[in-house]
C-alpha positions as CSV (number, residue, x, y, z in Angstrom):
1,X,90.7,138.9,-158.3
2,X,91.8,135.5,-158.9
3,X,92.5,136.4,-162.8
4,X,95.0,139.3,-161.4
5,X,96.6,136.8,-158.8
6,X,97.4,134.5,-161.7
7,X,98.9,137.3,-163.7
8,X,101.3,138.1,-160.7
9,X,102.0,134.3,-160.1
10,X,103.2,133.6,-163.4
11,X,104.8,137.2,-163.7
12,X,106.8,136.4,-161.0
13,X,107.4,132.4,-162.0
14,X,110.2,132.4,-163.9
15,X,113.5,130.5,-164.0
16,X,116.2,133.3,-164.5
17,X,117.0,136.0,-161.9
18,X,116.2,139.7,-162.1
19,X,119.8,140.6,-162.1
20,X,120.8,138.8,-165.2
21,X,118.2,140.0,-167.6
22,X,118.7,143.0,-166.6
23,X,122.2,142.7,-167.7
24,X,121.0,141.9,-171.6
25,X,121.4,145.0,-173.9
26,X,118.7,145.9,-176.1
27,X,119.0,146.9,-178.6
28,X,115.4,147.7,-180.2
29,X,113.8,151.3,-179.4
30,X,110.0,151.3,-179.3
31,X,109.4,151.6,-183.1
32,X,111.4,148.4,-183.7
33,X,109.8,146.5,-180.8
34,X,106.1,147.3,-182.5
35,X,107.7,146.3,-185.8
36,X,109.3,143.2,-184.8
37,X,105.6,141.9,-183.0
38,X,104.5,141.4,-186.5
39,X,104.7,138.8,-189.0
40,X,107.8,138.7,-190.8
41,X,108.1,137.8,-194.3
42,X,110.1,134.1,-194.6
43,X,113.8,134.1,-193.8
44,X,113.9,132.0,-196.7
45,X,113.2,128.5,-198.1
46,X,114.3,125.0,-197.2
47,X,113.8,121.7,-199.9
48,X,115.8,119.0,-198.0
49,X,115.0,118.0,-194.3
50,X,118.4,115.9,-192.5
51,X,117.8,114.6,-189.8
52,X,120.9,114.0,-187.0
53,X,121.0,112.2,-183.9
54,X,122.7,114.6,-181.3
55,X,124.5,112.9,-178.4
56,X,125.3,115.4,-175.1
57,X,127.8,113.9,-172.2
58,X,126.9,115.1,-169.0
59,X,129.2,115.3,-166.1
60,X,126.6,113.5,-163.9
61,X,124.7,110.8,-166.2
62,X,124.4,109.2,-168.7
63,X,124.7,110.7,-172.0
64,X,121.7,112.0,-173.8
65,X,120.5,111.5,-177.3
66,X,118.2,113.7,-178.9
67,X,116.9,113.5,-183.1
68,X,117.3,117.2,-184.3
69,X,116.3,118.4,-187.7
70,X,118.2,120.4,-190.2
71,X,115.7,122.4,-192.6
72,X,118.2,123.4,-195.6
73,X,117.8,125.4,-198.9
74,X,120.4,126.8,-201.5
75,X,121.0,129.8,-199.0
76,X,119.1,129.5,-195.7
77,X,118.7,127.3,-193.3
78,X,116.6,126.2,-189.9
79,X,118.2,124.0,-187.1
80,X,116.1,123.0,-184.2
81,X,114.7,120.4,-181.9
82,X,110.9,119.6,-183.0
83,X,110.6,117.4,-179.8
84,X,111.7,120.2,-177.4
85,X,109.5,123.1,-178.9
86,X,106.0,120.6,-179.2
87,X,107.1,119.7,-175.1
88,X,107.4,123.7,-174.1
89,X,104.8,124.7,-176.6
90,X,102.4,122.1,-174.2
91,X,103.7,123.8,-170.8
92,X,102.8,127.2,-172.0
93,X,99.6,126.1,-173.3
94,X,98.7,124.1,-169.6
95,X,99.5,127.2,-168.2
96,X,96.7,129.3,-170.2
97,X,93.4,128.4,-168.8
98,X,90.7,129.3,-170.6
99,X,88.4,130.4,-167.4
100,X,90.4,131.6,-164.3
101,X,87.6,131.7,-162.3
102,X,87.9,127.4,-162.1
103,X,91.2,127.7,-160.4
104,X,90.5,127.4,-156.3
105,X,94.3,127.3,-155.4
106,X,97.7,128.5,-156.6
107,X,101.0,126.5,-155.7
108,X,104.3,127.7,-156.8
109,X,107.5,126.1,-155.6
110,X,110.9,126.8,-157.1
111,X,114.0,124.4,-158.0
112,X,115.0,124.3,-153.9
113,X,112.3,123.3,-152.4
114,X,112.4,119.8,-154.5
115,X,108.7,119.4,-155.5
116,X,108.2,116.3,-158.4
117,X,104.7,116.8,-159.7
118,X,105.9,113.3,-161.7
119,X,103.2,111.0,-160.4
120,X,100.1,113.1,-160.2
121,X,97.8,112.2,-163.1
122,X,97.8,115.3,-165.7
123,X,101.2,116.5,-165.3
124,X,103.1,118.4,-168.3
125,X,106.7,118.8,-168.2
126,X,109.8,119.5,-170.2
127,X,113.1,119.5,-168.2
128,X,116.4,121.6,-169.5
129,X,118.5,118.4,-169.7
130,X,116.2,117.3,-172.5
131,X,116.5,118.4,-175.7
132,X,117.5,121.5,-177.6
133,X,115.9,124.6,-176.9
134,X,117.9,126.8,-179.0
135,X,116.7,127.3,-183.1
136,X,119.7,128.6,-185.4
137,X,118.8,130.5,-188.8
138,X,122.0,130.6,-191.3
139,X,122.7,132.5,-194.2
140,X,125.2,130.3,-196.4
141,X,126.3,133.2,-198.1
142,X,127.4,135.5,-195.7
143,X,127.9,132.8,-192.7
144,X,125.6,135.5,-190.5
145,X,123.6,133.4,-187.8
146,X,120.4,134.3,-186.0
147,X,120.0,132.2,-182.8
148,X,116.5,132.3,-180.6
149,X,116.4,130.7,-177.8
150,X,114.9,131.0,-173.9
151,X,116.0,130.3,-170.8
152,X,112.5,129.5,-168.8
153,X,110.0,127.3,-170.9
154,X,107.0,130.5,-169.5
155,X,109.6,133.6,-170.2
156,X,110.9,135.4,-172.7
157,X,112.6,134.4,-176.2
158,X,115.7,136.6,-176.5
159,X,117.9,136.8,-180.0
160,X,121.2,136.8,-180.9
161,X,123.4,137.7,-183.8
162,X,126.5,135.7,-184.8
163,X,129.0,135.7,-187.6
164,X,130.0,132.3,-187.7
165,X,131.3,132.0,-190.9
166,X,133.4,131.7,-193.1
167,X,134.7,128.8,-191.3
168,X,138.7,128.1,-190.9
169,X,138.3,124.0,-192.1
170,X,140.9,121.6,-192.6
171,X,140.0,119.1,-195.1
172,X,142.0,116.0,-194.3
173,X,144.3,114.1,-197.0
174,X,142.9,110.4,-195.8
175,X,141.0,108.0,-197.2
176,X,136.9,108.3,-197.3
177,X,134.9,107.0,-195.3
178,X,131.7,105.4,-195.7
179,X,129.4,106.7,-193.2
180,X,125.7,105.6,-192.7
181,X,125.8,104.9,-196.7
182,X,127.5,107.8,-197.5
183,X,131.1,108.4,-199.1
184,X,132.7,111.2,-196.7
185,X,135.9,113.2,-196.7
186,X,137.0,114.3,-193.1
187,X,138.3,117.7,-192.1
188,X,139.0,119.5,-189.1
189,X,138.2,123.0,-187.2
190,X,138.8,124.9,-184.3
191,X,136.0,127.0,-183.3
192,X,135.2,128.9,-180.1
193,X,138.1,126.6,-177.8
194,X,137.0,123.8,-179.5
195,X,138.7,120.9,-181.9
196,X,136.4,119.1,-184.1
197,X,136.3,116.5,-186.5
198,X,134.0,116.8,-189.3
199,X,132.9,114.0,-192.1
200,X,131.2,115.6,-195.2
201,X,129.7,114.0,-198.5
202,X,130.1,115.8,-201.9
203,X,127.5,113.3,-202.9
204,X,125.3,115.8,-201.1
205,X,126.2,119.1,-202.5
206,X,125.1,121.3,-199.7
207,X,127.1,123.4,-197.9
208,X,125.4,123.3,-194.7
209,X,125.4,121.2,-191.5
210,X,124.1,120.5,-187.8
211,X,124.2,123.4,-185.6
212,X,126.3,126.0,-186.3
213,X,128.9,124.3,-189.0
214,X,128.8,125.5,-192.7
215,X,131.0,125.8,-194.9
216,X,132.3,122.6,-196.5
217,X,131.9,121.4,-200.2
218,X,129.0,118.8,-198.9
219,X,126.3,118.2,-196.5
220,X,128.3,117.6,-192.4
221,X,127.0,113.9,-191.7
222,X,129.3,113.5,-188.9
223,X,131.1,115.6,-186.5
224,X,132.3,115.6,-182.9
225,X,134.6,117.4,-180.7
226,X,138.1,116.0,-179.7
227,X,136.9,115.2,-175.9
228,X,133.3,113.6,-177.8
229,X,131.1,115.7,-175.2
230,X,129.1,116.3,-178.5
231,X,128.4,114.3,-181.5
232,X,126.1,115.0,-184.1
233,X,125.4,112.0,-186.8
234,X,122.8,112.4,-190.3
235,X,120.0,109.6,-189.6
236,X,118.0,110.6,-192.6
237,X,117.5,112.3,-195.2
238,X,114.1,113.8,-196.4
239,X,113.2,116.0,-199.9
240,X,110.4,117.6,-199.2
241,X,107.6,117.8,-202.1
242,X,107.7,121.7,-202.7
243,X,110.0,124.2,-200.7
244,X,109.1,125.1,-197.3
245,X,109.7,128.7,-196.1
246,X,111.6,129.5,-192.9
247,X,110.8,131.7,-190.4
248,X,112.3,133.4,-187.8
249,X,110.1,134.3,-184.7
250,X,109.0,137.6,-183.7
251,X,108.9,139.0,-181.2
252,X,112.1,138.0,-179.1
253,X,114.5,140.6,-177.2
254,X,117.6,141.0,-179.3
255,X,120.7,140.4,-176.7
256,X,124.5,139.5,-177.3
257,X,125.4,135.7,-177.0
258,X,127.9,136.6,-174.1
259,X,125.0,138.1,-172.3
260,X,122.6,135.3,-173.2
261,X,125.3,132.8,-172.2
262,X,125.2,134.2,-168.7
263,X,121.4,134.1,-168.1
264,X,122.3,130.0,-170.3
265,X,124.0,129.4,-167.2
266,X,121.8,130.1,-164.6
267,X,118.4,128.6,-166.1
268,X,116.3,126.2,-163.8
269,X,116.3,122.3,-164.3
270,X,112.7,122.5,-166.0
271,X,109.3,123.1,-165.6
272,X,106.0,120.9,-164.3
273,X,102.5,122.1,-164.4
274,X,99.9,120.1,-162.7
275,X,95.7,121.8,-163.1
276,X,93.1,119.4,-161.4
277,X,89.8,119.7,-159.5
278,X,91.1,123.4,-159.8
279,X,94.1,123.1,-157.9
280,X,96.7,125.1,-160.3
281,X,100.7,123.4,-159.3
282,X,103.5,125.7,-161.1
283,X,106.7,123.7,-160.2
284,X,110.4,123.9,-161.0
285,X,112.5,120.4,-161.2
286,X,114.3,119.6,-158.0
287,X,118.0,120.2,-158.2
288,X,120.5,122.3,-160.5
289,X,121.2,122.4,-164.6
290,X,124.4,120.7,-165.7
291,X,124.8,123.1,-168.6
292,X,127.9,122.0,-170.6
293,X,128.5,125.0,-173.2
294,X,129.7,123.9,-176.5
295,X,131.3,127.3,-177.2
296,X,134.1,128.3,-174.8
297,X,134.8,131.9,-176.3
């Protein structure tokens, strides 16, 4: 009994409204929802880890800094935010205990009724202002995206195609700049009712950069958008000892980025869970999400 009333709590605990999945078209039949459960083979193969420092304005705090990590090969690519997934990865895993027969109580409250479970000892939490949720798989060659992301830390992954690429840069005739040791060229691009400025290194022949951006004749170790809401800035730079592969994760519900957008903008602050003396607390943060889109179109 208490096993199925978990199963319904958490069925019905999530952080984006009925309406709006509902609005996501599918586009997998059965046969390619069985197939796309199992493992698939690598994407492809990174040998160079950079590492940027991302910095989000918000319209109501201070900005925010986050380190992402660019996993980058002669073709592929991986960009994601390790802290964010090890922080959700521990939610989901509070929220799967072992023997349901311990748990005495359920609580559930959502964003509105302003529950902080913040100062009771055992509390995991990841919060929607912090860090990057999103992981974005490019193909160099083709400039073809795959983006998997989530809007509820406990729901559902969904997928996304994009063709980003080629890119419509402006490489700049001014002098280079030296940039965190490194000897850039600077160039321009509008993408998606944005203007950004973008510095590149040839002394790092990789076509590939943070986020989304591709394209130019060296690794992106700075760019920022004309109103710097976003900046992302190469803090390191790592060879690994053998090539790493890249996967993409199964098992996600293939949508369009305008549809996912929409559910983007609706998502919850964030998500506490608090399990002690067998008192189970599922909690959304108090208050809204201040999501700031970085594409516009």
């Amino acid at each position: 009994m208490i096993k199925s009333s978990i199963i319904a709590v958490l069925s019905c605990f999530v952080f984006i409204s009925a309406s709006a999945q509902q609005n996501v078209k599918t586009t997998q039949d059965q046969s390619q929802a069985e197939e796309n459960t199992k493992h698939k083979a690598p994407f492809g193969e990174s040998k160079i880890k950079c590492y940027y420092e991302f910095t989000r304005s918000s319209t109501t705090s201070s900005s925010r800094r986050d380190t992402l990590v660019l996993e980058t090969g002669a073709e592929k690519s991986r960009f994601y935010d390790p802290s964010r997934q090890y922080r959700d990865s521990m939610v989901r895993a509070s929220m799967n205990i072992p023997n349901p027969e311990t748990i005495k109580s359920i609580s559930v409250f959502k964003s509105e009724n302003g529950k902080d479970l913040s100062t009771m000892q055992g509390t995991v939490s990841s919060r929607t202002d912090e860090g990057e949720s999103y992981q974005i798989f490019k193909d160099l060659n083709t400039g073809k995206i795959k983006v998997v992301d989530y809007t509820a830390v406990n729901g559902k992954s969904f997928e996304y195609e994009d063709q980003a690429g080629p890119m419509d840069w402006k490489i700049q005739q001014v002098p280079d700049t030296i940039i965190n040791s490194y000897s850039c060229k600077q160039a321009r691009l509008n993408f998606r009712g944005r203007e950004y400025t973008a510095w590149f290194s040839p002394e790092v022949p990789i076509n590939d950069g943070p986020w989304k951006f591709m394209g130019l004749p060296g690794l992106i170790v700075k760019v920022e958008d004309s109103h710097q809401l976003f900046s992302f800035s190469l803090v390191g730079l790592e060879q690994t000892k053998m090539p790493l592969p890249i996967h993409i994760p199964a098992g996600s519900i293939k949508c369009s980025r305008a549809d996912f957008e929409k559910m983007k903008i609706k998502q919850a602050p964030g998500m506490q869970v608090n399990f002690s003396f067998g008192n189970l607390i599922l909690a959304e943060f108090p208050g809204e999400t201040n999501y700031i889109p970085m594409e516009l179109k």
